[in-house]
TORDOLO-206909 format. One record per residue (C-alpha): residue in three letters; residue number from 1; x, y, z. Coordinates in nm, 4 decimals, padded with zeros to 6 digits. Example, Ala and Ser with C-alpha at 12.3 -4.5 7.8 and 13.67 -1.06 7.14 Angstrom:
% TORDOLO-206909
   domi   fiba       east      north         up
    ALA      1    01.2300   -00.4500    00.7800
    SER      2    01.3670   -00.1060    00.7140
This chain:
% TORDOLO-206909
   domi   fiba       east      north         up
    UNK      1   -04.4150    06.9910    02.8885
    UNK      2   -04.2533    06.9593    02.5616
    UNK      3   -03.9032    06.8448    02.4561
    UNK      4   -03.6359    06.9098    02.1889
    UNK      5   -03.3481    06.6372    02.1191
    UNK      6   -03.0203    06.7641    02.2510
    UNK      7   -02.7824    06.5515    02.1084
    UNK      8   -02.7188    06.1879    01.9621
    UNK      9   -02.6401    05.8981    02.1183
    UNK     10   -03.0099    05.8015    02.2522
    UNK     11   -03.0018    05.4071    02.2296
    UNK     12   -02.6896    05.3733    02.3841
    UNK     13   -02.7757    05.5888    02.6828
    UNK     14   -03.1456    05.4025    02.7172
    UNK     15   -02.9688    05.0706    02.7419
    UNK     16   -02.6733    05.2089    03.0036
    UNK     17   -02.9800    05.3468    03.2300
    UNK     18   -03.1800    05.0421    03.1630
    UNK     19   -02.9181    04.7754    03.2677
    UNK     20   -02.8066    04.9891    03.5702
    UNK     21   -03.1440    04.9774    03.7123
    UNK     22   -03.1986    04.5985    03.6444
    UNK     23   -03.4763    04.6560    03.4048
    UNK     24   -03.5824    04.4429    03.1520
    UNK     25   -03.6691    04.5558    02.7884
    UNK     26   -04.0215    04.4612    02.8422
    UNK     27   -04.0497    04.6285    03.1709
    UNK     28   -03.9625    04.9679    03.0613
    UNK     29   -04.1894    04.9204    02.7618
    UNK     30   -04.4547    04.8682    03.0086
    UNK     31   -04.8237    04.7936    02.8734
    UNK     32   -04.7451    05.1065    02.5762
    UNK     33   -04.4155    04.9159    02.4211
    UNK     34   -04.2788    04.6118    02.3187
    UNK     35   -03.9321    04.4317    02.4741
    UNK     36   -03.8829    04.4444    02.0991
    UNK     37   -03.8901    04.7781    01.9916
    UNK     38   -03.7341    04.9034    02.3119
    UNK     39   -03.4463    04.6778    02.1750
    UNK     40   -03.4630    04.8304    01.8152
    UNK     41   -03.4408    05.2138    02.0221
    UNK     42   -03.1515    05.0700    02.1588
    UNK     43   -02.9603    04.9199    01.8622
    UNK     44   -03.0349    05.1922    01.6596
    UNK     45   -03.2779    05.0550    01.4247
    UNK     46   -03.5891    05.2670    01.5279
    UNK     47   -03.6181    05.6211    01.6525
    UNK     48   -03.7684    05.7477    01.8736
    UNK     49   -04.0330    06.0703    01.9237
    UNK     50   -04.0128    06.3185    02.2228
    UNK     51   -04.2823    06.1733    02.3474
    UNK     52   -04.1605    05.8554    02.3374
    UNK     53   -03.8015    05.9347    02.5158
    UNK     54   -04.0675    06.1168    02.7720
    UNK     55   -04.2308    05.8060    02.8537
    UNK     56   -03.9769    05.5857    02.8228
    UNK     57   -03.7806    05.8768    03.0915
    UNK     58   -04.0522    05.8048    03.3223
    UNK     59   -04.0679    05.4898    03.3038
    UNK     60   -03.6672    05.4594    03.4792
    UNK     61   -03.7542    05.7310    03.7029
    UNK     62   -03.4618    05.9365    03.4947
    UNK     63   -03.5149    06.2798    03.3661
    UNK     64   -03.5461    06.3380    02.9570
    UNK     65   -03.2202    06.4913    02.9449
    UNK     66   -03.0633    06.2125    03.0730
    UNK     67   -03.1930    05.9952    02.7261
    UNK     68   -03.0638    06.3022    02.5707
    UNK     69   -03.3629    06.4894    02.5675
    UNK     70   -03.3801    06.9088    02.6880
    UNK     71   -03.7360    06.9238    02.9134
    UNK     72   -03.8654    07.3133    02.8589
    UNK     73   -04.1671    07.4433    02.9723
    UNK     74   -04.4435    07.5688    02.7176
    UNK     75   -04.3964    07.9201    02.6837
    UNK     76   -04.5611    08.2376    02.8021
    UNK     77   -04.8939    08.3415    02.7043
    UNK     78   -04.8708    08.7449    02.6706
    UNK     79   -05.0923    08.8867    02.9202
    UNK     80   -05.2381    08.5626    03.0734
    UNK     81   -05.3454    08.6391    03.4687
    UNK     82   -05.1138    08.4769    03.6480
    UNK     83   -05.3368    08.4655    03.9837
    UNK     84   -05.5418    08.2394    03.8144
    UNK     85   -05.3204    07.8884    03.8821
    UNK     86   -05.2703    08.0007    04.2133
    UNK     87   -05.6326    08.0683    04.2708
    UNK     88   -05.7123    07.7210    04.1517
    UNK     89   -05.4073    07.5690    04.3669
    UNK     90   -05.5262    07.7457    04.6992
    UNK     91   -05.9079    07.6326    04.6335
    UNK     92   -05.7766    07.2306    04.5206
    UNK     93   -05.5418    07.2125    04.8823
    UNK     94   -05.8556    07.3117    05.0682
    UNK     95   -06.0773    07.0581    04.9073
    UNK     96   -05.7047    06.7943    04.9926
    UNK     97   -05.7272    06.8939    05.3578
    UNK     98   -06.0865    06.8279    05.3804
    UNK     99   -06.0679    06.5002    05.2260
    UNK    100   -06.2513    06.5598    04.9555
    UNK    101   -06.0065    06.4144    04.6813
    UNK    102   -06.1924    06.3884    04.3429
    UNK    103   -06.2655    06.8035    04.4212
    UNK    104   -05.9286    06.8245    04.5197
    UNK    105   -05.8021    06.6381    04.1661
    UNK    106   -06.0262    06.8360    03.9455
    UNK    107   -05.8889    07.1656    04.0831
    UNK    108   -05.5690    07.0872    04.0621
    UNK    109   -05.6010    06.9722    03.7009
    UNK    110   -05.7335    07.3236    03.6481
    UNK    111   -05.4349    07.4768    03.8531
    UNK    112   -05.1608    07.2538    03.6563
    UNK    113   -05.2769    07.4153    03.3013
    UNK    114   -05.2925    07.7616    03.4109
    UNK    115   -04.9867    07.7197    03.5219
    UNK    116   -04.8420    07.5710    03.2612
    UNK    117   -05.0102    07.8421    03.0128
    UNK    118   -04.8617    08.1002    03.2577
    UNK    119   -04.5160    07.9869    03.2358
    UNK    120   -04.5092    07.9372    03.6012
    UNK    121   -04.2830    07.6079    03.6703
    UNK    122   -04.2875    07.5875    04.0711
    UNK    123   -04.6360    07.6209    04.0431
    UNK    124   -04.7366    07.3883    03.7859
    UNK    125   -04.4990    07.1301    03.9888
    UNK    126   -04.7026    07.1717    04.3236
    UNK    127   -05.0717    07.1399    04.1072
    UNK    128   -04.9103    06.8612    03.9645
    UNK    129   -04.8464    06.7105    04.3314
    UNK    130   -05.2038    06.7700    04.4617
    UNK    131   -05.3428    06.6259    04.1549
    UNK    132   -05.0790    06.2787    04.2197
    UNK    133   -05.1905    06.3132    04.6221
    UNK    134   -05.5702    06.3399    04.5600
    UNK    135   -05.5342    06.0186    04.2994
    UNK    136   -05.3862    05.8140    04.5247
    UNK    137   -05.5990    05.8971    04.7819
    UNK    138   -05.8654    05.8255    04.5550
    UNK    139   -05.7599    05.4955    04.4691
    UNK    140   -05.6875    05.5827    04.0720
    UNK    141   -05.3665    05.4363    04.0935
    UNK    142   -05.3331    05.4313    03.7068
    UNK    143   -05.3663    05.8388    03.7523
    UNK    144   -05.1090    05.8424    04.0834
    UNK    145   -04.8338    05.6875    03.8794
    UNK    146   -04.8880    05.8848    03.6022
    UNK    147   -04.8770    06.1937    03.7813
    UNK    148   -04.5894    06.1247    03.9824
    UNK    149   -04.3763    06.0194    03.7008
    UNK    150   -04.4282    06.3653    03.5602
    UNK    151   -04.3474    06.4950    03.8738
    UNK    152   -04.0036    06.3507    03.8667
    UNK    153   -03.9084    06.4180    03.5313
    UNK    154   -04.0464    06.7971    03.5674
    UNK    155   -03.7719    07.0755    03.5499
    UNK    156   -03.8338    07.2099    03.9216
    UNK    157   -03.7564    06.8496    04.0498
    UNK    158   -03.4772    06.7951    03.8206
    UNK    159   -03.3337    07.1274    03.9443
    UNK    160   -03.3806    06.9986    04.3383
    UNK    161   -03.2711    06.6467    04.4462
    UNK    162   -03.5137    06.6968    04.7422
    UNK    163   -03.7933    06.7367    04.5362
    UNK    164   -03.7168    06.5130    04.2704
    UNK    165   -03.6807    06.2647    04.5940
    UNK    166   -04.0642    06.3210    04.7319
    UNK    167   -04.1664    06.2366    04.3881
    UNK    168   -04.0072    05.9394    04.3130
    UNK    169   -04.1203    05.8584    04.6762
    UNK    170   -04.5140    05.9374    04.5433
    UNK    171   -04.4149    05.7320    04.2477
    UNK    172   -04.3014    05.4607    04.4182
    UNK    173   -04.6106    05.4404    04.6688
    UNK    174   -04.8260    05.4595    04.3779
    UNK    175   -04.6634    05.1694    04.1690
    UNK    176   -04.6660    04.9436    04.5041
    UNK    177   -05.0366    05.0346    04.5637
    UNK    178   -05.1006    05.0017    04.2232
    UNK    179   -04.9449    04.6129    04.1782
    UNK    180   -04.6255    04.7250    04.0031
    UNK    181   -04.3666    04.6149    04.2428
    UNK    182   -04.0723    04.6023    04.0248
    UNK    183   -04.1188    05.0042    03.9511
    UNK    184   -04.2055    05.0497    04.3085
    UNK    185   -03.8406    04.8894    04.3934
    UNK    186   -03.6533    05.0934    04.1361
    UNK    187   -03.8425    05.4786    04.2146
    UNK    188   -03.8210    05.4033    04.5814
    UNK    189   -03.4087    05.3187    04.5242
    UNK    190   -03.3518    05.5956    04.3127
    UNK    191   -03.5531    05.8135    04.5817
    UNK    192   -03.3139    05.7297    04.8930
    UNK    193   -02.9987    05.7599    04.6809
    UNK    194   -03.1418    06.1171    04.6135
    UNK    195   -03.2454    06.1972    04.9495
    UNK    196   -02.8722    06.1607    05.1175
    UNK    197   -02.8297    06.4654    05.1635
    UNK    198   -03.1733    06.5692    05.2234
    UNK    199   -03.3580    06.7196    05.5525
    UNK    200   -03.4222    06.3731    05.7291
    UNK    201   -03.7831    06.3657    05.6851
    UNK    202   -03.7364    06.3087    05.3245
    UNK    203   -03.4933    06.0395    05.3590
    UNK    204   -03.7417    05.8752    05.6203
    UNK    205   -03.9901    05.9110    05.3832
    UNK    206   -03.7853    05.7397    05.1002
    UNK    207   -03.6783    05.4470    05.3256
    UNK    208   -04.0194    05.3791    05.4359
    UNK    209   -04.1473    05.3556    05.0647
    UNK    210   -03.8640    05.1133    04.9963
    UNK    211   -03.9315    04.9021    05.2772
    UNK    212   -04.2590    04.8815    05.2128
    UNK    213   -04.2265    04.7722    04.8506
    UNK    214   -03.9163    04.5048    04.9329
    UNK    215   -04.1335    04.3481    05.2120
    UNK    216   -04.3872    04.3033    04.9298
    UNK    217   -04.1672    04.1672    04.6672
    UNK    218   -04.0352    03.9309    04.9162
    UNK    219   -03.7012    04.0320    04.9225
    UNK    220   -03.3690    03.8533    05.1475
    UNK    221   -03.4351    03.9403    05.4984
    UNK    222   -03.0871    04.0845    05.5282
    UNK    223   -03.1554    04.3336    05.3007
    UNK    224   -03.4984    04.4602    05.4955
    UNK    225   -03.3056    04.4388    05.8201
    UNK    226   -02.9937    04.6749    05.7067
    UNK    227   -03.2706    04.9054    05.5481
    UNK    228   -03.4493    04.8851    05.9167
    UNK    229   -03.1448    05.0026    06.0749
    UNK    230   -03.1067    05.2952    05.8559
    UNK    231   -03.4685    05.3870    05.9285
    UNK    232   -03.3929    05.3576    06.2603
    UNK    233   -03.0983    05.6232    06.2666
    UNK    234   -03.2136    05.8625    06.0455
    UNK    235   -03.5668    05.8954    06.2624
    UNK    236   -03.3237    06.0083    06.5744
    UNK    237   -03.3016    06.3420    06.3360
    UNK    238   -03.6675    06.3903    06.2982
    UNK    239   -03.8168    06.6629    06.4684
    UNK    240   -04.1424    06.6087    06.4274
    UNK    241   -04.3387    06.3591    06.6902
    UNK    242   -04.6271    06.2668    06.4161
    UNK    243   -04.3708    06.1922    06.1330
    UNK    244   -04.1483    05.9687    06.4351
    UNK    245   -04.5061    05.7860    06.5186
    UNK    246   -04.5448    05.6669    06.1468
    UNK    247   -04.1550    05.5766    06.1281
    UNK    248   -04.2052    05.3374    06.4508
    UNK    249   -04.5432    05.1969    06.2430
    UNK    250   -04.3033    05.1096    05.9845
    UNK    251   -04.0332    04.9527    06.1459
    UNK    252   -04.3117    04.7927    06.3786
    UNK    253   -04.4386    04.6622    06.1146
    UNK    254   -04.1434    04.5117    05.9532
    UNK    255   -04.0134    04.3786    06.2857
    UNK    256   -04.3608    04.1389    06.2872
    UNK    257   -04.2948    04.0391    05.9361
    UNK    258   -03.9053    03.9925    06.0298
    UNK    259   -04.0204    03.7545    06.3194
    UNK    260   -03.9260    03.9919    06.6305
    UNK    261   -04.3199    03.9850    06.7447
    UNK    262   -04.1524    04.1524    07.0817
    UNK    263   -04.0662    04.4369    06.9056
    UNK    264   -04.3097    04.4952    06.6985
    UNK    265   -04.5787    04.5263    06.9280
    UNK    266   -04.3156    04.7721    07.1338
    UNK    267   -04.2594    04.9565    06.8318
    UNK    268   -04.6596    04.9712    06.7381
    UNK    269   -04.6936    05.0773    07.1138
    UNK    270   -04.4897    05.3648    07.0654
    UNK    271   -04.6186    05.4712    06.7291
    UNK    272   -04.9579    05.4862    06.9206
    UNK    273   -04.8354    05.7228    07.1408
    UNK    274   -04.6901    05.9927    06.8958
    UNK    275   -04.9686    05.9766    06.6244
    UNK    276   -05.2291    06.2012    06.6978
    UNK    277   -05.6157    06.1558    06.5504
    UNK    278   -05.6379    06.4875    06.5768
    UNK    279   -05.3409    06.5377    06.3332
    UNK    280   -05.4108    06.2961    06.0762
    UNK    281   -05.7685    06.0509    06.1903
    UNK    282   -05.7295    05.8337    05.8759
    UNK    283   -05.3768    05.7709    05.9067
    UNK    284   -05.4354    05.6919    06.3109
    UNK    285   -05.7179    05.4616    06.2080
    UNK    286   -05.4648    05.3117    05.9808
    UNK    287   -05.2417    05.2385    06.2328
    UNK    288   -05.4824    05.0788    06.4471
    UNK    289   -05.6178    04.8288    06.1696
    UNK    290   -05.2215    04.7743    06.0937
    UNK    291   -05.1487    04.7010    06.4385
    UNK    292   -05.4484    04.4485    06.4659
    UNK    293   -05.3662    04.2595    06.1331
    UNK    294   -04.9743    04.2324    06.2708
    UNK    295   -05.1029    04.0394    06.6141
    UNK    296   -05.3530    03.8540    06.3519
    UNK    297   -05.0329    03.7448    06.1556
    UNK    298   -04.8239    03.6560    06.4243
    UNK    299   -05.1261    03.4370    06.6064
    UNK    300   -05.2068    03.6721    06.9057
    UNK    301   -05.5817    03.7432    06.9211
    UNK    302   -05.5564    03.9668    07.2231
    UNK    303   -05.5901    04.3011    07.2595
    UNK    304   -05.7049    04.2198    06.8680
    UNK    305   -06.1138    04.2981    06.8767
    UNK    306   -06.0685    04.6389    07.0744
    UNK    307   -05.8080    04.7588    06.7916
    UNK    308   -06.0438    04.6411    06.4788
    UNK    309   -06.3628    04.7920    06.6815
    UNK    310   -06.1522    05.1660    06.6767
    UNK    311   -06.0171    05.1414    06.3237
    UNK    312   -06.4317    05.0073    06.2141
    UNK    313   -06.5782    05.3106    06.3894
    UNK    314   -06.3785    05.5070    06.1653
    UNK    315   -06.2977    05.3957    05.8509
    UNK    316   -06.6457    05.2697    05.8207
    UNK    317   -06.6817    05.6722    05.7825
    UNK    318   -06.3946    05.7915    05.5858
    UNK    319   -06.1954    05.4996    05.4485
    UNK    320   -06.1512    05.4235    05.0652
    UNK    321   -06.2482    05.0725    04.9510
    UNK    322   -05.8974    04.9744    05.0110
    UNK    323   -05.9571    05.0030    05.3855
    UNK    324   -06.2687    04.8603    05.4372
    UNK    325   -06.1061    04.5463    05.2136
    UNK    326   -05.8166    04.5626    05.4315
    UNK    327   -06.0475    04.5507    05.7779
    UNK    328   -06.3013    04.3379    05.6692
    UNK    329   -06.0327    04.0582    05.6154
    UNK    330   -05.8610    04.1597    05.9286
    UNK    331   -06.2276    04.0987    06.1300
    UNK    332   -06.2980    03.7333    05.9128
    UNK    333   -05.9318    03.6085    06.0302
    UNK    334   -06.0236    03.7094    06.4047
    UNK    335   -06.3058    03.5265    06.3726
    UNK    336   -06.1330    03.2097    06.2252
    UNK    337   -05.8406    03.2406    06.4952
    UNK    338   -06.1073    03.2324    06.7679
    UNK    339   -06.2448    02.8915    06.6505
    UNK    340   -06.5473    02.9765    06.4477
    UNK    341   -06.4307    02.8923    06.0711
    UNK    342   -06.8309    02.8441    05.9337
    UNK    343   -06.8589    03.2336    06.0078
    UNK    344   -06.5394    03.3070    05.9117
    UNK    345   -06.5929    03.1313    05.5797
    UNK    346   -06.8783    03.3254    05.5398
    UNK    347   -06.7354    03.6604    05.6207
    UNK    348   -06.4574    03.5942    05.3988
    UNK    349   -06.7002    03.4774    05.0803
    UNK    350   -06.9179    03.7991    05.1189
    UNK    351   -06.5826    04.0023    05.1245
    UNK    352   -06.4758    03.8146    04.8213
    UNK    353   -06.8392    03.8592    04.6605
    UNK    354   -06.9003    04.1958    04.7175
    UNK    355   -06.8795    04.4476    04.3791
    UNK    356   -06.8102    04.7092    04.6647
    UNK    357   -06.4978    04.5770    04.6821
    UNK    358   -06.4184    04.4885    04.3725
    UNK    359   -06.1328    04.7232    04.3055
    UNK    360   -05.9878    04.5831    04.6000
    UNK    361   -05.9848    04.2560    04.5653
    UNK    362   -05.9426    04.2044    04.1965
    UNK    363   -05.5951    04.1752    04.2747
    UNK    364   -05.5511    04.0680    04.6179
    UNK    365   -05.4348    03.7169    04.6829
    UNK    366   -05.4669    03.7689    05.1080
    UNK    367   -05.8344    03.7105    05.0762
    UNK    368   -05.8363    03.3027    04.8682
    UNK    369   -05.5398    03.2563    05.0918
    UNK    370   -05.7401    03.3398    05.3781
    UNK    371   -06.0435    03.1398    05.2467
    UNK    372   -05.8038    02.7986    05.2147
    UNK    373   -05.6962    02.8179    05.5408
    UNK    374   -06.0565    02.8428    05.6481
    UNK    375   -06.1261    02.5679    05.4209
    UNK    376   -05.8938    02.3250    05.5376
    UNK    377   -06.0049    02.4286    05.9018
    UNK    378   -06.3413    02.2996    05.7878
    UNK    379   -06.1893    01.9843    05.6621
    UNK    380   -06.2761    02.0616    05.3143
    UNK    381   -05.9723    01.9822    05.0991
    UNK    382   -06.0798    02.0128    04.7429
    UNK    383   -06.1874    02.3405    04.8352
    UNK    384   -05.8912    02.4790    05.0144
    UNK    385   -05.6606    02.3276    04.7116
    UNK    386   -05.8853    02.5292    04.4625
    UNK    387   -05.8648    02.8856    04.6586
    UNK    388   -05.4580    02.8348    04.6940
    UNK    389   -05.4463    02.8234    04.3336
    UNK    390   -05.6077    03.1372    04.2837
    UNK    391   -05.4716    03.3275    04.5566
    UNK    392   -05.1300    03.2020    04.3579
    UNK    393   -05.2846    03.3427    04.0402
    UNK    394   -05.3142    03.6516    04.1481
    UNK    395   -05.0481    03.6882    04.4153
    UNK    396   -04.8339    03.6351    04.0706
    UNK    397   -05.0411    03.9496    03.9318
    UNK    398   -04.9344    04.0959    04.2161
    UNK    399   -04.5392    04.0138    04.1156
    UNK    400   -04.5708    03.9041    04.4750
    UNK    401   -04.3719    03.5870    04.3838
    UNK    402   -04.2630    03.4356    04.6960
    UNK    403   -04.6166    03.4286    04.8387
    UNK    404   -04.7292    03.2942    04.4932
    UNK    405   -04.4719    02.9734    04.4911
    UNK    406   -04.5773    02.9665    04.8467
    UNK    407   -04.9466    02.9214    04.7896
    UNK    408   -04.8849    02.6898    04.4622
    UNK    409   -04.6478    02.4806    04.6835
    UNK    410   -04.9717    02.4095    04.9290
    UNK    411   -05.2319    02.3390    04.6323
    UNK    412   -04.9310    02.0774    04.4768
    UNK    413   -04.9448    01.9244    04.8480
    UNK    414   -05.2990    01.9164    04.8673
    UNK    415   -05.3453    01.7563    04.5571
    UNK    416   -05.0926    01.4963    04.6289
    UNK    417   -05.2332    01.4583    04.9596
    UNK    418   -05.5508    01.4049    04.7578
    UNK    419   -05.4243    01.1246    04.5152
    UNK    420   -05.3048    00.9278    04.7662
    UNK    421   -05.6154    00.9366    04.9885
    UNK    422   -05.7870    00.8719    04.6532
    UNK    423   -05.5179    00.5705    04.5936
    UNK    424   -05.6108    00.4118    04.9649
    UNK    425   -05.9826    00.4299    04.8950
    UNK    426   -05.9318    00.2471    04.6010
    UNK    427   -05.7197   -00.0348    04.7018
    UNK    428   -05.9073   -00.0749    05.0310
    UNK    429   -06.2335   -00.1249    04.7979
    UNK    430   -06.0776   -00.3798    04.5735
    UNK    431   -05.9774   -00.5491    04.8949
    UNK    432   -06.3276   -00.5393    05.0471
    UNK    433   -06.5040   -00.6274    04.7015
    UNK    434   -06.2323   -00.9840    04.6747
């Protein structure tokens, strides 16, 4: 896609959009630009490229034309075959359905430029969606977000609010997966403003993406809870008994971390009952490992083993690094909740340890937290203060905040804890020694 400057008046309108979504200079900048040259765009002092305006565009989850930028599509290539994207597209969704995504990716790469050489818009959009789909499934978060931003700012979505929606909803699940909470927030607002007026599976799907994310960035409760209640209404509208079954997960979910353990198994129950393995296994062995971790949280062991043993049969199989991180911590904290932390601890380590995972867990702060409660179970204080500071690290990496102060709050406690124990030993040995 290339881009041609419409009219003047850039700077001011980046700063408007910027400061209406609560951004920071240095947050739309991102890891490409500066808080410092964003504010010499803004005050005039710099300009700025198409490709820049693109970026930065994508970056707010606003179209180029809003910045004052006019997105076109290349144009035609005389007598290009235009079968030849959707021959490309047809072959990439079968590789999608049958799970194999870096297939799936690499077709729909080749899909996207025919169509793009072709001059075929709707097409290039949906390559351009199997190519953000097959990322994420993937695990290339990097290439999910970067995909899905394109996606949003691409003239088919800007032309359809519904569209433009169930990419900023892609967008937004790839920026949460992907440790960028902040962006995950903003795309996932923008995304159920959008979807008002859309069929209700679109506005389900926009809720559920920002739930997810303002769970994450730890946000008031009241504000989870209204968005809840919304979720709740709009899934009366939705046909569909698979899509209802992950809406239930979701507010299941959310009613565990919200403290209503009563209804969130209820809600998990039900979600059980409309998901179908036959529809979607992955996502049912999802929902089983989700489930189990939920009871883990909450301090319910029961029913806990036979859950992790369905989701481990299966994801074992199919499931991307991400799950196997996900159920290999849920099994260690079983283990510790039963009253066996030495094999817990050692569960836990190997998880930690193994390059397998290391995509996973380079990021994670759930598996050091997990390791200084195991720690302290053990009696082993030094070792438990150590692991809550680096589950605080990256928990902060994260932009997971609240769990971050949370986990430097119990290192500062230990080590207090530590001093004064230290302090005692002291003075009782200059007593014994006189």
């Amino acid at each position: 896609m290339t881009a041609s400057l419409a009219h003047n008046g850039f700077g001011a309108r980046l700063r408007q959009t910027r400061k209406r979504l609560g951004m920071s200079q240095a947050a739309v900048g991102g890891d490409r630009y500066s808080g410092s040259y964003i504010s010499h765009l803004e005050s005039g002092r710099r300009s700025a490229s198409p490709d820049v305006i693109e970026f930065l565009a994508m970056r707010m989850g606003v179209t180029a034309d809003e910045l004052g930028m006019e997105p076109s599509m290349r144009s035609i290539v005389d007598k290009y075959d235009n079968t030849q994207a959707l021959e490309h597209l047809l072959v990439a969704e079968r590789a999608w359905h049958d799970r194999d995504w870096a297939t799936a990716g690499e077709l729909a790469t080749r899909a996207a430029a025919s169509a793009l050489q072709a001059g075929q818009p709707e097409r290039h959009w949906q390559a351009l969606y199997v190519q953000t789909q097959a990322a994420l499934n993937e695990g290339n978060h990097a290439d999910a977000i970067h995909f899905a931003e394109q996606l949003a700012a691409h003239p088919v979505a800007v032309a359809s609010p519904t569209l433009r929606a169930q990419a900023l909803c892609l967008s937004a699940t790839a920026h949460r997966v992907g440790d960028e909470l902040p962006m995950a927030l903003v795309h996932a607002g923008q995304a159920v403003e959008l979807a008002r007026d859309a069929p209700p599976i679109v506005l389900a799907d926009a809720l559920t993406c920002l739930i997810s994310a303002a769970f994450e960035a730890g946000r008031p409760t009241a504000e989870t809870d209204r968005l809840c209640r919304r979720l709740e209404d709009v899934s009366l509208h939705v046909e569909s008994v698979h899509a209802r079954g992950v809406l239930y997960w979701t507010l299941g979910t959310a009613a565990f971390r919200s403290g209503n353990v009563a209804k969130g198994l209820e809600l998990h129950d039900r979600a059980m009952e409309l998901l179908s393995p036959k529809r979607d296994l992955r996502m049912w062995l999802r929902l089983n490992r989700s489930a189990a971790t939920c009871r883990l949280d909450a301090g319910i062991t029961g029913g806990v083993r036979e859950l992790l043993e369905v989701a481990g049969n299966g994801l074992r199989l199919i499931g991307s690094e991400y799950d196997l991180f996900e159920l290999r911590h849920a099994e260690a904290k079983l283990v510790q909740l039963e009253g066996r932390p030495d094999e817990a601890r050692e569960l836990i380590l190997a998880l930690i340890a193994d390059p397998a995972m290391s995509r996973a867990a380079s990021t994670n702060g759930i598996a050091e937290e997990l390791l200084a409660d195991i720690e302290l179970d053990l009696g082993h204080r030094e070792a438990a203060r150590a692991a809550f500071v680096r589950a605080a690290g990256l928990y902060g990496i994260q932009e997971q905040y609240r769990r971050a102060n949370q986990c430097w709050q119990r290192a500062a406690d230990l080590e207090n804890a530590l001093s004064t124990m230290w302090t005692l030993s002291q003075t009782l040995l200059d007593s014994s020694v006189k």
